[in-house]
N, CA, C and O atoms as CSV, one atom per row, in Angstrom:
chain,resi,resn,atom,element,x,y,z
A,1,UNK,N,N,86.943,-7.030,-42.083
A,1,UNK,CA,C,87.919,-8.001,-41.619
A,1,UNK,C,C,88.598,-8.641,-42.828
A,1,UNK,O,O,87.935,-8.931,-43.824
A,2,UNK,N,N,90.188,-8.911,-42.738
A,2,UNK,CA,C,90.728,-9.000,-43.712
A,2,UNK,C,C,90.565,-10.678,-44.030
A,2,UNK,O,O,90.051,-11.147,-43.015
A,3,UNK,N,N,90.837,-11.969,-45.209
A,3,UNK,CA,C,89.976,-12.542,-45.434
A,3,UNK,C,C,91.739,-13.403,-45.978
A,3,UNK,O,O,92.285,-12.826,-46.918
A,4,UNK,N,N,92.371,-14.453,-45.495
A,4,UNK,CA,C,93.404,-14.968,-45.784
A,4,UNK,C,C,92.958,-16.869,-45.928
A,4,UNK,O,O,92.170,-17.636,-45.376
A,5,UNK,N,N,93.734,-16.926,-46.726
A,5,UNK,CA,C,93.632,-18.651,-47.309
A,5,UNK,C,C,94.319,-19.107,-46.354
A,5,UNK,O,O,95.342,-18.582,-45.914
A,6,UNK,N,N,93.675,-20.379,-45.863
A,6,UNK,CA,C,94.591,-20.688,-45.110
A,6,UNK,C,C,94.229,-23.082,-45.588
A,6,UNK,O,O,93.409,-23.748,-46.221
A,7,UNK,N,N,95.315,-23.303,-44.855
A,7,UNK,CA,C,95.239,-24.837,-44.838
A,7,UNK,C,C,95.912,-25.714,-43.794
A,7,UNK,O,O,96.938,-25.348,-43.221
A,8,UNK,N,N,95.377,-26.759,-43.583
A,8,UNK,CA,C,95.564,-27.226,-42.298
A,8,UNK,C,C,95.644,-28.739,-42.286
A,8,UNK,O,O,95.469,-29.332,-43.351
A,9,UNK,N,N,95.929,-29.513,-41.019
A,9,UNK,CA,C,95.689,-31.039,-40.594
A,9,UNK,C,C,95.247,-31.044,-39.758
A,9,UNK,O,O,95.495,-30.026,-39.112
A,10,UNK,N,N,94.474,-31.859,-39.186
A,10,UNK,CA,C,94.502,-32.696,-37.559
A,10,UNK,C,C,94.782,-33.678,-37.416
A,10,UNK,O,O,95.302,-34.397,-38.269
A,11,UNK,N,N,94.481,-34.010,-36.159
A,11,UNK,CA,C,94.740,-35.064,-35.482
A,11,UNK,C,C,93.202,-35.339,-34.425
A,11,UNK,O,O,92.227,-34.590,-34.476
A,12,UNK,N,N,93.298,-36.482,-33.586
A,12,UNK,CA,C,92.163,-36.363,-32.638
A,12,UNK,C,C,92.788,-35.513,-31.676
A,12,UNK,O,O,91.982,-34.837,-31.037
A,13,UNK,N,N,94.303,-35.309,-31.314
A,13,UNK,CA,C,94.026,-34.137,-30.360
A,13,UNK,C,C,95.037,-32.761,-31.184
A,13,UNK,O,O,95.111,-31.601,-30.778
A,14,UNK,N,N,95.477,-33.136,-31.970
A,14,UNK,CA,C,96.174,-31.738,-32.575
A,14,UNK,C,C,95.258,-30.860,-33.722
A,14,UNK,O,O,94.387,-31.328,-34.455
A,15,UNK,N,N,95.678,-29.582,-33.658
A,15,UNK,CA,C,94.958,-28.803,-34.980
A,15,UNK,C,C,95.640,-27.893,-35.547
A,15,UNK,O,O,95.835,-26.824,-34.968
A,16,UNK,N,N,96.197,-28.176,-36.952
A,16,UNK,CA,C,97.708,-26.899,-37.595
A,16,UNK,C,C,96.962,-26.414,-38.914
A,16,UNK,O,O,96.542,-26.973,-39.927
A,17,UNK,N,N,96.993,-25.165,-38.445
A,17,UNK,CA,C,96.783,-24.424,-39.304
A,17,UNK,C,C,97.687,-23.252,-40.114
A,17,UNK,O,O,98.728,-22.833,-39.609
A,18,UNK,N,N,97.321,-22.881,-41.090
A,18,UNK,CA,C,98.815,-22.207,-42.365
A,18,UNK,C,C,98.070,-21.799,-42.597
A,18,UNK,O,O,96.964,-22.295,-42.817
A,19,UNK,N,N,98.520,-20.351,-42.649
A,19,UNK,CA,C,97.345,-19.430,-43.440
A,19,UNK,C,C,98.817,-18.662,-44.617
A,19,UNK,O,O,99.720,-17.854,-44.405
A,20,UNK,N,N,98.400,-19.411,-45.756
A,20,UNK,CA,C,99.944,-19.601,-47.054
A,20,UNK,C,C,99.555,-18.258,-47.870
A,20,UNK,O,O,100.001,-18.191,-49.016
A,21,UNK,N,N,98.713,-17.104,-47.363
A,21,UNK,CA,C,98.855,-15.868,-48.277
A,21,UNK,C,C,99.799,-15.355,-47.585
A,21,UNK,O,O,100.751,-15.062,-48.309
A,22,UNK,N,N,100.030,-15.009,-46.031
A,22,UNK,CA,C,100.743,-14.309,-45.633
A,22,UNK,C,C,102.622,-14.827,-45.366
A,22,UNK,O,O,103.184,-15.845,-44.964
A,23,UNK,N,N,103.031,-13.577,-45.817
A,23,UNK,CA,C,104.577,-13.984,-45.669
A,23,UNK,C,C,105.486,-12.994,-44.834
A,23,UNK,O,O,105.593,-11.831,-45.222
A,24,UNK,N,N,106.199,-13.462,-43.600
A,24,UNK,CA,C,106.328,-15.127,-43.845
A,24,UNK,C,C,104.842,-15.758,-43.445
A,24,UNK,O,O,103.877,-15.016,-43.262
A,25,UNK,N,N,104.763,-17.101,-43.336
A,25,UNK,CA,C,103.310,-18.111,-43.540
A,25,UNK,C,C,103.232,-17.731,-42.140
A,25,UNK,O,O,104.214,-17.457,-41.450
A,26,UNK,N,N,101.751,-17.724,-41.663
A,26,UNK,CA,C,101.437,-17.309,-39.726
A,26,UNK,C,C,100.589,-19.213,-39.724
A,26,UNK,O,O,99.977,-19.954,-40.493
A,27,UNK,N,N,101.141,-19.192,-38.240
A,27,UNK,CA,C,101.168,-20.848,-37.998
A,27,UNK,C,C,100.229,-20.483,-37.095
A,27,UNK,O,O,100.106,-19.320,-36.710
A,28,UNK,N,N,99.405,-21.584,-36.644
A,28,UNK,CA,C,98.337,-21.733,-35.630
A,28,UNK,C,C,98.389,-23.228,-35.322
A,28,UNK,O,O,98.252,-24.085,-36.194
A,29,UNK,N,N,98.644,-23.549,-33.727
A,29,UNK,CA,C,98.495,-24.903,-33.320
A,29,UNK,C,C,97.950,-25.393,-32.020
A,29,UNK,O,O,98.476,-25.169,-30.930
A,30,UNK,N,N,97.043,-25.961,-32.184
A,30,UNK,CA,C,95.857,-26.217,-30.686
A,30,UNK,C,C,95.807,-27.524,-30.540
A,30,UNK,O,O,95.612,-28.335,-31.445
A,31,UNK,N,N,96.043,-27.835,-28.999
A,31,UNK,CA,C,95.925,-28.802,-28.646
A,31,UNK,C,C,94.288,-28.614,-27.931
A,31,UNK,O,O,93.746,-27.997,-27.015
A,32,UNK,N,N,93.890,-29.740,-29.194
A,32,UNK,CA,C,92.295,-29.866,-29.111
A,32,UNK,C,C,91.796,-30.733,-27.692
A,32,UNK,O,O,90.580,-30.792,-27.509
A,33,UNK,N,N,92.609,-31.335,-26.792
A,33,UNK,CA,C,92.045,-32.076,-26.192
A,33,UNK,C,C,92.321,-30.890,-24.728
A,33,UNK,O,O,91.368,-30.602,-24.004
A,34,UNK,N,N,93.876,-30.253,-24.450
A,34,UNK,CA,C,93.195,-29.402,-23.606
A,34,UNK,C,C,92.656,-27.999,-24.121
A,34,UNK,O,O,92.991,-27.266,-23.191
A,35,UNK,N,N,92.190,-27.411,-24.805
A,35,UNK,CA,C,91.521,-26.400,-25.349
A,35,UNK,C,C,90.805,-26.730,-26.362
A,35,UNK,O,O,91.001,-26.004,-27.337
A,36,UNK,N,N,89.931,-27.677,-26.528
A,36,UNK,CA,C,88.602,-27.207,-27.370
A,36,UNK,C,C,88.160,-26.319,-28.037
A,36,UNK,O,O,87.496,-26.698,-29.002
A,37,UNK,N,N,88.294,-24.980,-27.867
A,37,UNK,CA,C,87.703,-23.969,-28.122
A,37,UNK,C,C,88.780,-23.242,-28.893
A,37,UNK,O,O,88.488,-22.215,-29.506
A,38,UNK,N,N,89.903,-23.680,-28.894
A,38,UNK,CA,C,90.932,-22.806,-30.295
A,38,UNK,C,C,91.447,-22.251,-29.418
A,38,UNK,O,O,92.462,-22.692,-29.957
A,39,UNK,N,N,92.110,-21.222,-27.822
A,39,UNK,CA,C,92.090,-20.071,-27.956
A,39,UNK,C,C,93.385,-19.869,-27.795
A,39,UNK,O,O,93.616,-18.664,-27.689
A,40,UNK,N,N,94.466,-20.624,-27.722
A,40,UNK,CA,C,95.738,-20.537,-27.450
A,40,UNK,C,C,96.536,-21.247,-28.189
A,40,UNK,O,O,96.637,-22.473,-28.132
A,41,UNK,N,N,97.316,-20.303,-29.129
A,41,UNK,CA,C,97.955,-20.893,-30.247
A,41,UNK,C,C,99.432,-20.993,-29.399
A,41,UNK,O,O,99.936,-20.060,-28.773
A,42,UNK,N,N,99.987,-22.345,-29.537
A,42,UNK,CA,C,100.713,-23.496,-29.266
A,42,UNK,C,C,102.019,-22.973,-30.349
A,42,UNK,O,O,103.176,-23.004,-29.930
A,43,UNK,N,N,101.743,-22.549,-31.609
A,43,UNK,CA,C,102.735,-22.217,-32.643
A,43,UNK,C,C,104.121,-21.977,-32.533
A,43,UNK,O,O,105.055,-22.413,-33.207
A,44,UNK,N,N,104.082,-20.916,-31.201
A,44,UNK,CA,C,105.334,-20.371,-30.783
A,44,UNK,C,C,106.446,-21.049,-29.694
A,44,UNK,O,O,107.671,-21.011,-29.587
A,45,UNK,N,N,105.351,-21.682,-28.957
A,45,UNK,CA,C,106.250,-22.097,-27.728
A,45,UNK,C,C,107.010,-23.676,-27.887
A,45,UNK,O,O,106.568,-24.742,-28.317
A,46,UNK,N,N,108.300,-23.300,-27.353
A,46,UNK,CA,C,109.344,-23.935,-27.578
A,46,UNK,C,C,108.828,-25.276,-27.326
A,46,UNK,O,O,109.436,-26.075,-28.037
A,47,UNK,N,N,107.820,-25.922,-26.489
A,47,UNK,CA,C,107.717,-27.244,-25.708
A,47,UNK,C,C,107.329,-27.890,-26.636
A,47,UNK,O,O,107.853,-28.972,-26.899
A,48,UNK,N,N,106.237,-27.343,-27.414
A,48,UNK,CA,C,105.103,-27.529,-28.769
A,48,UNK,C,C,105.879,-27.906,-30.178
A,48,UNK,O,O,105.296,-28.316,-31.182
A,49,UNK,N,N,107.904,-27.601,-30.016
A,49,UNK,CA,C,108.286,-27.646,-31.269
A,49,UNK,C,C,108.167,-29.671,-32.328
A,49,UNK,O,O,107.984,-30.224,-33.413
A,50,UNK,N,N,108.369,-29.818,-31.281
A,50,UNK,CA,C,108.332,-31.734,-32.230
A,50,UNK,C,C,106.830,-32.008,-32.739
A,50,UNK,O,O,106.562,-32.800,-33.643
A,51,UNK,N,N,105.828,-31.191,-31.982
A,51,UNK,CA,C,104.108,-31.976,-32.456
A,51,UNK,C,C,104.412,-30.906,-33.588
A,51,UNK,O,O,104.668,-31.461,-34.657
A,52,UNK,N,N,104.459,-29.305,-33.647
A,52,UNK,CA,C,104.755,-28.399,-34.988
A,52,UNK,C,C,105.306,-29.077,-36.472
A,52,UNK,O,O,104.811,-29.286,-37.580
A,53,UNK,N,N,106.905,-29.332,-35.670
A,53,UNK,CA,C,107.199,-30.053,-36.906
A,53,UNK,C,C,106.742,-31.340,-37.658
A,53,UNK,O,O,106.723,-31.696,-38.836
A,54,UNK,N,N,106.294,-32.013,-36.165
A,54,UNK,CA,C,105.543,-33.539,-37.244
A,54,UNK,C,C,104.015,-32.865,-37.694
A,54,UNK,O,O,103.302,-33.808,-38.037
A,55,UNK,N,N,103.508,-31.979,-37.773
A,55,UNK,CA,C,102.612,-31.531,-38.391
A,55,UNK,C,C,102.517,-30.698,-39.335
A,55,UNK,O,O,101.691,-30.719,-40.248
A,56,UNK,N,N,103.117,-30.151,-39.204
A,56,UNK,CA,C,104.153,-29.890,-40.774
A,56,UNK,C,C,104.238,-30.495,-41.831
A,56,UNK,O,O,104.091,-30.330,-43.042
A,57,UNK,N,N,104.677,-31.701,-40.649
A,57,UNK,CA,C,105.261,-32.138,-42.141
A,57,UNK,C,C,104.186,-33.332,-42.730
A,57,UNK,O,O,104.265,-33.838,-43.849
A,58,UNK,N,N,103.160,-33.654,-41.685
A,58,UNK,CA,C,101.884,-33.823,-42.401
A,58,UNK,C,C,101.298,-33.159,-43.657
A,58,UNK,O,O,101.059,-33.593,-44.784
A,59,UNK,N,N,101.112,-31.663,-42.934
A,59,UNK,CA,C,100.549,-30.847,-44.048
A,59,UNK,C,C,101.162,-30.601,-45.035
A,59,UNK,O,O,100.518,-29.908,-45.824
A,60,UNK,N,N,102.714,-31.019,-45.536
A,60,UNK,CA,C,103.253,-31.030,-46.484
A,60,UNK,C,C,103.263,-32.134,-47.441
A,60,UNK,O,O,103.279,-32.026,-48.667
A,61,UNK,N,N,103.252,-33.077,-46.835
A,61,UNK,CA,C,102.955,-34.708,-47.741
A,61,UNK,C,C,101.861,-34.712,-48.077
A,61,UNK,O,O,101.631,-35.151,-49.204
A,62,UNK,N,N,100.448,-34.102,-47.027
A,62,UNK,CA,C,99.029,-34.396,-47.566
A,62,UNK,C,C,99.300,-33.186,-49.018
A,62,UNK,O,O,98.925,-33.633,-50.102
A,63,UNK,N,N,99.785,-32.049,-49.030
A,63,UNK,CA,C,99.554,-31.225,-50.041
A,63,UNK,C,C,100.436,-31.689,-51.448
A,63,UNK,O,O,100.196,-31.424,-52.626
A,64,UNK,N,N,101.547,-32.486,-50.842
A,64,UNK,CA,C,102.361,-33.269,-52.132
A,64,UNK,C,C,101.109,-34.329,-52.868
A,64,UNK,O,O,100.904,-34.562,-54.060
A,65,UNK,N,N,100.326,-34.892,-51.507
A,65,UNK,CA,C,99.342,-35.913,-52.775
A,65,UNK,C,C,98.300,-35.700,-53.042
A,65,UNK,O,O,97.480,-36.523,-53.448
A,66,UNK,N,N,98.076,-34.125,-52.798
A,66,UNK,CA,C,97.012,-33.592,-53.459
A,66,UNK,C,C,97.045,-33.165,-54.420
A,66,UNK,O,O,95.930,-33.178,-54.941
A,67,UNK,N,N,97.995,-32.628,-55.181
A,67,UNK,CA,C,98.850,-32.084,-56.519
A,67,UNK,C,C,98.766,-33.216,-57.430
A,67,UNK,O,O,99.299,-33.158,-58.538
C-alpha cells in the first residue's frame, strides 16, 4: 500500500485532510458528528463548499504559524 504525507485540521464536528505529496493535492472532508467513522468524503460535493473553504483556510494559517 502506497504511503502519502498528508496534513490536516479539525473541528468538534469537521475533519480536513491534504494529503500535499499528491498533485493536484487529494482533499478529504468528514463531518464527524454525522459520520464518525470517516467513510464519506464531503470534499467534492457542492453543499460542503463554504465548511471546505473555511477549512482550508484554517489549514493554511495553522501551517503559516508553524513555519
Amino acid at each position: 500500500m502506497a504511503h502519502f504525507d498528508s496534513e490536516g485540521v479539525r473541528t468538534v464536528r469537521w475533519k480536513y485532510i491534504r494529503y500535499i505529496e499528491c498533485e493536484p493535492p487529494y482533499e478529504q472532508l468528514f463531518d464527524l458528528k454525522h459520520d464518525p467513522g470517516e467513510k464519506r468524503n464531503l470534499a467534492g460535493l457542492a453543499e460542503h463548499a463554504e465548511v471546505l473553504a473555511d477549512m482550508r483556510a484554517r489549514w493554511k494559517r495553522l501551517g503559516r504559524e508553524a513555519r
